[in-house]
C-alpha positions as CSV (number, residue, x, y, z in Angstrom):
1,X,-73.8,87.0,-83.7
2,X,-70.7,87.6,-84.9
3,X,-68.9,88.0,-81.7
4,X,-70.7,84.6,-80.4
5,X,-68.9,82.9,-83.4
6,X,-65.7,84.4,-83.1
7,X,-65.9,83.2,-79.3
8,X,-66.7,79.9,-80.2
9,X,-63.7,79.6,-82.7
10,X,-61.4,80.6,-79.5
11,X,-62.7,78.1,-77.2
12,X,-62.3,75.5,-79.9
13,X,-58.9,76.6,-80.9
14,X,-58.3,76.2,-77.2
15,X,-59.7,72.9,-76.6
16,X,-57.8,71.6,-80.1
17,X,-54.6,72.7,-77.8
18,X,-55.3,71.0,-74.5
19,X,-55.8,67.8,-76.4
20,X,-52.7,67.9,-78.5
21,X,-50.9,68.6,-74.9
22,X,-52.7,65.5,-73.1
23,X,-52.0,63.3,-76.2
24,X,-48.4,64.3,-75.9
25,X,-47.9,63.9,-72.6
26,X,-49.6,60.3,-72.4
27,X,-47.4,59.4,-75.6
28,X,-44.2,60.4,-73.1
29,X,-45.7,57.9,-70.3
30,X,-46.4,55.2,-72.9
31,X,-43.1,55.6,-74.0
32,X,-41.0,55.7,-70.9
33,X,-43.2,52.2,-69.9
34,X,-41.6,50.9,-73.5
35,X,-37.7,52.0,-72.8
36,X,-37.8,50.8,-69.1
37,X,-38.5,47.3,-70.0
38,X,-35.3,47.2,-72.2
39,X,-32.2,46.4,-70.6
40,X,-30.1,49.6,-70.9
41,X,-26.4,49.5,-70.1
42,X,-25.9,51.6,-66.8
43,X,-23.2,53.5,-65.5
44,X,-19.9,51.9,-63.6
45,X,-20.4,51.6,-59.7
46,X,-18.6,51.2,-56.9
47,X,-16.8,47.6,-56.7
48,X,-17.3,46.0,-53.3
49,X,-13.5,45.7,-52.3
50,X,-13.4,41.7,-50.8
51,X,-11.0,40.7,-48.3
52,X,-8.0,38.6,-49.3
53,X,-6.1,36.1,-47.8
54,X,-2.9,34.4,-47.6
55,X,0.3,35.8,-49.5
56,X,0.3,38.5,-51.9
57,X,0.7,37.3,-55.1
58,X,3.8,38.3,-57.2
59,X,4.5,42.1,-58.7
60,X,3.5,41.6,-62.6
61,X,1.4,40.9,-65.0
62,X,-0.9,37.4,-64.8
63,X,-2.4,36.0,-67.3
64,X,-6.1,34.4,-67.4
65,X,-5.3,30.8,-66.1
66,X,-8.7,29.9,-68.1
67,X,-8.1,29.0,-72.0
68,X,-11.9,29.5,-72.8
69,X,-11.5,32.4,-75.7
70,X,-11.9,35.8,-74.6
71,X,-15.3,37.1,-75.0
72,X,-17.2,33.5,-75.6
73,X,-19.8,32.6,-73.0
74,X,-19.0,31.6,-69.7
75,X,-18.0,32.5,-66.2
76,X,-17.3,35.9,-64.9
77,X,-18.6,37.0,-68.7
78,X,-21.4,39.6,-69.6
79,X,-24.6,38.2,-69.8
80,X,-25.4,40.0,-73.5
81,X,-23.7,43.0,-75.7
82,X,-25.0,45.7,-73.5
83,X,-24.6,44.2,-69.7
84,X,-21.9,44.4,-67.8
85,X,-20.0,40.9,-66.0
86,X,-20.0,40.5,-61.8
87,X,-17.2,42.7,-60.3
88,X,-14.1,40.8,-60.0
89,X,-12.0,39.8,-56.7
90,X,-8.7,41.8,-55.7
91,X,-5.7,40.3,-55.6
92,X,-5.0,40.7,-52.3
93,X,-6.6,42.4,-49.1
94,X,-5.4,45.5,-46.8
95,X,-3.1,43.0,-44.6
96,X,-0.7,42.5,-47.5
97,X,-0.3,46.3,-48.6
98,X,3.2,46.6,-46.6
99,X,4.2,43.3,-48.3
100,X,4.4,45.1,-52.2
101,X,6.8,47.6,-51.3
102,X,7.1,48.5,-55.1
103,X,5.9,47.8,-58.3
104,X,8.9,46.7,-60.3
105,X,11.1,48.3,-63.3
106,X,9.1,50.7,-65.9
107,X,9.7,48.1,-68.7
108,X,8.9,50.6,-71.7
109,X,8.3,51.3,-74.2
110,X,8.7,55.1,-73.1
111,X,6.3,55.4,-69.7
112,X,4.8,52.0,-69.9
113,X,5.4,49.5,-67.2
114,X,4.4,46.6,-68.7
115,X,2.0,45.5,-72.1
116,X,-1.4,44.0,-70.5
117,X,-4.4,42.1,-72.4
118,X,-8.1,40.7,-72.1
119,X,-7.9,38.3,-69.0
120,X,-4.8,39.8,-67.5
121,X,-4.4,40.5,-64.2
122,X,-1.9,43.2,-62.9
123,X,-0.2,43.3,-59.2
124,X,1.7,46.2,-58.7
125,X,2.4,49.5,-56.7
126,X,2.4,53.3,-57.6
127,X,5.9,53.7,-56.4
128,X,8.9,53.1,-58.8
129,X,6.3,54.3,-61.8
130,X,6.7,58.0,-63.5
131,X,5.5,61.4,-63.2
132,X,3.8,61.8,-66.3
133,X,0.1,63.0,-65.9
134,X,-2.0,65.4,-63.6
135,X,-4.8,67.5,-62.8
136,X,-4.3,69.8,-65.7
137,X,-4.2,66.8,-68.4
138,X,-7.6,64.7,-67.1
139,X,-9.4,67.9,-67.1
140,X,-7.9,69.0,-70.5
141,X,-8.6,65.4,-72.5
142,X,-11.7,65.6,-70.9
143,X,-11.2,62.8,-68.5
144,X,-12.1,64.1,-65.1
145,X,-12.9,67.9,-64.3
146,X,-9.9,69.0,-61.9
147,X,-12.0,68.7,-59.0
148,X,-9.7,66.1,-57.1
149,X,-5.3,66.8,-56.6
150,X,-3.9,64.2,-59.1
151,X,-0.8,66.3,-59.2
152,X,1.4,64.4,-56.4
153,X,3.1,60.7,-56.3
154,X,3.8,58.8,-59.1
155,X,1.6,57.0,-61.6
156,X,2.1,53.3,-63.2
157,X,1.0,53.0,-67.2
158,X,0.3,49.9,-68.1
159,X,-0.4,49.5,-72.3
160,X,-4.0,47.5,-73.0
161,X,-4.0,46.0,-76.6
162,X,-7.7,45.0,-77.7
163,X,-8.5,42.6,-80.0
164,X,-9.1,43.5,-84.1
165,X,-13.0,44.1,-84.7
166,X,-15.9,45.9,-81.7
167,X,-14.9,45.0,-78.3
168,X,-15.4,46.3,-74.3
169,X,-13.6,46.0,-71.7
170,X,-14.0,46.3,-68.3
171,X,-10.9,47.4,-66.1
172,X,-11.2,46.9,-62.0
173,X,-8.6,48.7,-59.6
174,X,-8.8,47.1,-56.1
175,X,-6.8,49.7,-53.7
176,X,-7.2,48.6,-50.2
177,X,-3.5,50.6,-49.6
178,X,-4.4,54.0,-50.4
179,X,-6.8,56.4,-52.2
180,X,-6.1,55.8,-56.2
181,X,-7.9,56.3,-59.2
182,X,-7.7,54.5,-62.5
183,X,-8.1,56.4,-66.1
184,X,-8.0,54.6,-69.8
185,X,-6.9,56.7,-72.3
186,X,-7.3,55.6,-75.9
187,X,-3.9,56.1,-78.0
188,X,-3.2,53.8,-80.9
189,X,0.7,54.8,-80.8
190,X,3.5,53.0,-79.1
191,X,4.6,56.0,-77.1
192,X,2.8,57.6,-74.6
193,X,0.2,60.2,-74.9
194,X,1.1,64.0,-74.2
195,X,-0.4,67.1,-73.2
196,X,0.0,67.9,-76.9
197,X,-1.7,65.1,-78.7
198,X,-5.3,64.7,-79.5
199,X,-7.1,62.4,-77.3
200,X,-10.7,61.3,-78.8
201,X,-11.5,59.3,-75.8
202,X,-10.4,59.3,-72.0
203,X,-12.5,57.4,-69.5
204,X,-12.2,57.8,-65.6
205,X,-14.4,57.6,-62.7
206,X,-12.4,58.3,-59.6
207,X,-13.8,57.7,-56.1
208,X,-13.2,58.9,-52.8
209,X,-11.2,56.5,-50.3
210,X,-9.8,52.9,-51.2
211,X,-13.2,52.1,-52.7
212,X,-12.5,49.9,-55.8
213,X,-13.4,51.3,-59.5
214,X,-14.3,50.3,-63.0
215,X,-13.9,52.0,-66.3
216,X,-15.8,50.9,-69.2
217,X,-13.6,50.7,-72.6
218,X,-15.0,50.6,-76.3
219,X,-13.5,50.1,-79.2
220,X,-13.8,49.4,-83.2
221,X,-11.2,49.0,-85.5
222,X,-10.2,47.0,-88.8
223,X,-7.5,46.1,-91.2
224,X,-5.6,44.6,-88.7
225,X,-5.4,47.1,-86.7
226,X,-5.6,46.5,-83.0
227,X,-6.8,49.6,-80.9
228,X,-4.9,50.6,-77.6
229,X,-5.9,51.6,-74.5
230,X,-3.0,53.5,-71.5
231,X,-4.7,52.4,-68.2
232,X,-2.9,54.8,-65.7
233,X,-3.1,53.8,-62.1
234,X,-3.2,57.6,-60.3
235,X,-3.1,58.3,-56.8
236,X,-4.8,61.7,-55.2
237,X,-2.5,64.3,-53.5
238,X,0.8,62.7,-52.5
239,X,-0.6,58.6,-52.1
240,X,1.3,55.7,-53.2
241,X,0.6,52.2,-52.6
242,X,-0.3,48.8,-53.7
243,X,-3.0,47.6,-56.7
244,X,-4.3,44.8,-58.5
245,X,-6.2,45.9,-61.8
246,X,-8.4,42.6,-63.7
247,X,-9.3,43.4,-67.2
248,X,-12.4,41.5,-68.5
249,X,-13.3,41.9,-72.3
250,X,-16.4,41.0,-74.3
251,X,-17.3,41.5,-78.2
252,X,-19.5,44.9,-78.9
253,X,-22.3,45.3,-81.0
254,X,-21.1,44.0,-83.6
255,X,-19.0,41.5,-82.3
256,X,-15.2,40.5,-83.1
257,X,-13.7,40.3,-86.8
258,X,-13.3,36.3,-87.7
């Protein structure tokens, strides 16, 4: 009798289990169901690179023709705070890559070749830039793992100042002249970042060929303080050529500081 009892304790005991482990697993299901109906951000993809026409456009830095205020509603904007706006249109196509033979002076301050902001867009060239950064310091600030030769050619560094208060920004490289990669590093100094400083953020997602990219860019600040981003245009092995980089911004979470 007392055996009988202590086997029907087991088999309970054993039954209590198997319907804790059902109810978990259908509480997983159920929940899944919930989060895929939200509209999660997703990660940057390849940018169809368009083809251009006519003549390039001049080496430099082009501000948004449009005066609608950064970040308000409108075309070519993100649809909410976590979606991301259409991919934008290079420059130029392949046809006017021996046209840019450079991509002008390095303007400064230190390895900077020009100050850029929200709206801007950028036509330059890797050649005529600086040797600053490689392999060894995207895998170091955590950028990119040192599985592609960024180690050759020179780079152009182009200085992004964001608005006060939570903003994004999106920042396209069209290369239809040679393999390059595009990194943002987040430095809130008016000098370049080193090998030696601490980097808290670094985003890149290179890509194999002249397929175009995009980097996703967040920041928060306050107190007037107006956070900055070094967007380094990078090419693999020894490449150099021709770019055109559009930077598109849009407040965060918790918006812009009025």
């Amino acid at each position: 009798m007392a055996r009988s009892e202590r086997s029907g304790g087991g088999c309970g005991g054993v039954l209590l289990i198997l319907a804790l482990l059902l109810g978990a697993v259908v509480g997983g299901f159920l929940a899944r169901d919930r989060l895929g109906a939200l509209d999660f951000p997703t990660l940057p993809v390849p940018i169809p690179t368009l083809p251009g026409g006519g003549p390039p456009p001049e080496v430099g830095v082009h501000p948004a023709p449009s005066p609608t205020p950064v970040g308000r509603p409108g075309p070519g904007g993100p649809l909410n705070h976590i979606s991301q706006p259409p991919p934008t249109q290079p420059a130029f196509g392949a046809s006017a890559c021996d046209d840019i033979p450079d991509g002008g002076p390095v303007g400064g301050p230190d390895c900077v070749t020009a100050e850029i902001h929200c709206g801007d867009t950028v036509v330059g060239h890797t050649r005529g830039g600086v040797d600053r950064y490689d392999t060894r310091f995207y895998e170091s600030k955590f950028c990119w793992p040192a599985t592609m030769d960024h180690d050759g050619g020179d780079e152009r560094v182009y200085r992004l100042v964001m608005p006060e208060g939570d903003w994004r920004a999106w920042v396209d490289l069209h290369t239809p002249c040679a393999d390059l990669d595009v990194a943002g590093i987040r430095y809130d100094h008016d000098t370049c970042p080193t090998s030696g400083e601490l980097i808290n953020q670094c985003e890149m997602v290179p890509l194999k060929g002249t397929a175009s990219e995009r980097i996703e860019l967040t920041s928060r600040s306050a107190n007037g303080r107006h956070p900055v981003w070094y967007v380094v245009v990078e090419g693999k092995d020894d490449e150099e050529g021709a770019f055109s980089l559009q930077v598109t911004c849009a407040p965060g979470l918790l918006g812009p500081l009025e």
